[in-house]
Steps between C-alpha positions, in 0.01 A plus 500: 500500500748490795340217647519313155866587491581369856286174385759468195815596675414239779394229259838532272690455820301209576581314236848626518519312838359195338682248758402728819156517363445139438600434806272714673220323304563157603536632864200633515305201307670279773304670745144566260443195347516295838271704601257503240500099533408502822210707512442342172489172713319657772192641297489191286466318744276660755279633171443146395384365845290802569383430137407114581314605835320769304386272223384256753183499604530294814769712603240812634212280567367518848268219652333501748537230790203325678173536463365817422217730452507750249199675323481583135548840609798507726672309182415736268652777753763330477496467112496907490817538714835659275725198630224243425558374095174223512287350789218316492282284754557124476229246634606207786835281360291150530165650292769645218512182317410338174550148351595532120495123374740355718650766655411710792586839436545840768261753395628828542348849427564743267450842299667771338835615568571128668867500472525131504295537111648784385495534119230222489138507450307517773202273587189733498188235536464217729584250232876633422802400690847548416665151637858425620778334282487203750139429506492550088789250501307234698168593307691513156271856456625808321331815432209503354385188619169369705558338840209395715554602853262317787451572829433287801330548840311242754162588638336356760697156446449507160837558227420780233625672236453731238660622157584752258678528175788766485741642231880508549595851378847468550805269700698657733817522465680178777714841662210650583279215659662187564192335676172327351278810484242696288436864533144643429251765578438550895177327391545181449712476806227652661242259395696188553480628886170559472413138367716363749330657772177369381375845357326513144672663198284628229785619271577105427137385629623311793218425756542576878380565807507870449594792232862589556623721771406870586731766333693494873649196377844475738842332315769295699786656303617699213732523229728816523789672308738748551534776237887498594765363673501760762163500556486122628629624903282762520223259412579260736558752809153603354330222546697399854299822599233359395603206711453277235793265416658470145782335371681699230890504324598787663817325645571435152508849375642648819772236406572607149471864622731451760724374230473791327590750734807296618639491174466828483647576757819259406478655148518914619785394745746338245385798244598745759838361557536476129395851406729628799780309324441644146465854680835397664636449218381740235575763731869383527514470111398888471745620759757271283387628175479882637914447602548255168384824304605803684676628186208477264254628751686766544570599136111489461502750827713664304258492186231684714337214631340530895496268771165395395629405174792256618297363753277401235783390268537257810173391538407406199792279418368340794153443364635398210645194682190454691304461178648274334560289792113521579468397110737201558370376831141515291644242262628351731232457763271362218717197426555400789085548531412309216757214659407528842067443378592227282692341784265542770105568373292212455172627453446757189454853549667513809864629588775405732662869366286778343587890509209719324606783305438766803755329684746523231424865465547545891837315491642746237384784662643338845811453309550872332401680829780333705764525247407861400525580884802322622664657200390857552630432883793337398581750237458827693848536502472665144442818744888517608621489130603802366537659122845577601613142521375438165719806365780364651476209296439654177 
């Protein structure tokens, strides 16, 4: 009940002080809603690039350089690593191709969890393909539709070829792929090698000189992901271990991370000379108030009420400025958001300012605690005031 009583004393004189207390408002949203644009601007900003690398495939793949030569097995070790998102083995660059029509297209494996066909269906049998947007362009195909793929080779002199029909399941998107490719089942890639290299295939009935290869089969290269961002340097110092060299993006990311940290870094500097301020200031206001209203402090002395008591009276006319200049700066903040995206993003979805609702709570809270403490320091002096005073004035 006390502590109700205090809250209603202290919010009377509050708006008693109207002037004093407006002013206290605006000086405190000079200093929070600066800030909250800035780190707006900061995680925007660094959120929407991390967001781009992170919805970019190409951004953790890792391939390997030279010639190589990796076993089904050591890729599927690699396939059952926690950093590792997809791998799979890939057959030599100048066997992976097929002419469609006209075209000659890059054939490139693929299975589930490929992140390059995510949310599309996946080829399961030798006669599906999912075909890029460039390719479908020059072959006027869509999804759904029959290609006939052939494949050449030259034997002994002599100029063959072979062919097979295959169904487009689906064109990828021109973002994703912006070659002349196909992607299909291991399989077919696999057999196009082994036609090439004069070997029989008895999936498509292609003679040879023999049946295939043995189950050691050995692959130049393969196609590997990243689950994360972070993951992409400890892959490559993997695999530089390994002494195998791989190119990767990770001077990309170390780039937008660096970026990250820096602006940090700018961002908790300026906040810390701003906070200091308002803790500058909102302790001066409470020594000011505490000799402003000596008298009426000490009539409620006077009234029975204890140090505690007027030091609250104190504080919480200071958190009631800090409120509603947290409130304001809110409003604020999100116009000058909403102009600030509209100004600057170009592609949707992203942000050149964003705050989520976490960092608005931390803000508030950020903004109570230092104005409830520079006002209880500031307005210890209630301690020295003394009922007498306040009977002297009655």
């Amino acid at each position: 009940m006390r502590i109700a009583l205090v809250a209603s004393l202290a919010w009377q004189d509050y708006r008693n002080d109207a002037w004093l207390s407006v002013c206290s408002v605006l000086a405190l949203v000079a200093v929070i809603a600066p800030l909250l644009v800035l780190f707006g601007l900061k995680y925007g900003l660094v959120s929407s690039l991390t967001e781009r690398l992170e919805n970019d495939p190409a951004t953790r793949e890792i391939i390997p350089l030279g010639g190589g030569r990796f076993s089904s097995e050591f890729v599927e070790q690699l396939r059952q690593r926690n950093d590792v998102a997809f791998a799979l083995p890939r057959t030599r660059q100048i066997a992976a191709t097929a002419q469609l029509g006209a075209v000659t297209v890059e054939m490139l494996p693929t299975a589930d969890n490929d992140p390059l066909l995510a949310g599309m269906p996946m080829p399961k049998g030798l006669d599906q393909i999912v075909l890029s947007q460039t390719a479908a362009e020059k072959l006027g195909a869509k999804a759904g539709d029959w290609l006939e793929a052939s494949f050449g080779r030259q034997v002994a002199g002599r100029v063959e070829s072979q062919r097979t029909r295959v169904q487009v399941l689906h064109v990828l998107p021109l973002e994703a792929f912006a070659r002349d490719g196909l992607f299909a089942p291991l399989g077919l890639l696999e057999a196009a090698e082994d036609y090439r290299d004069g070997r029989a295939v008895p999936a498509f009935g292609w003679d040879g000189d023999a049946v295939g290869v043995s189950e050691q089969r050995v692959y130049p290269a393969f196609r590997l992901y990243a689950r994360r961002l972070v993951d992409v340097e400890p892959l490559r110092v993997y695999f530089v271990g390994q002494n195998l060299l791989v190119s990767t993006q990770a001077q990309t990311i170390a780039q937008v991370q660096s970026l990250s940290r820096n602006l940090s870094i700018v961002f908790w500097i300026i906040a810390g000379l701003a906070l200091a301020g308002a803790f500058a200031a909102i302790f001066a206001g409470a020594l000011a108030a505490v000799e402003r209203k000596r008298r009426e402090l000490s009539v409620l002395r006077l009234l029975g009420f204890s140090t505690a008591g007027l030091l609250l009276f104190v504080v919480l006319q200071a958190l009631y400025s800090a409120g509603f200049s947290a409130v304001l700066s809110g409003v604020l903040y999100g116009l000058a958001q909403s102009g600030l995206n509209q100004l600057f993003v170009q592609v949707p979805g992203e942000y050149a300012s964003h705050l989520l609702a976490r960092h608005y709570g931390l803000a508030l809270a950020a903004v109570l605690g230092v104005s409830a403490v520079a006002a209880a320091c500031g307005g210890w002096r209630v301690a020295r005031i003394q009922a007498s005073e306040g009977i002297r004035d009655v």
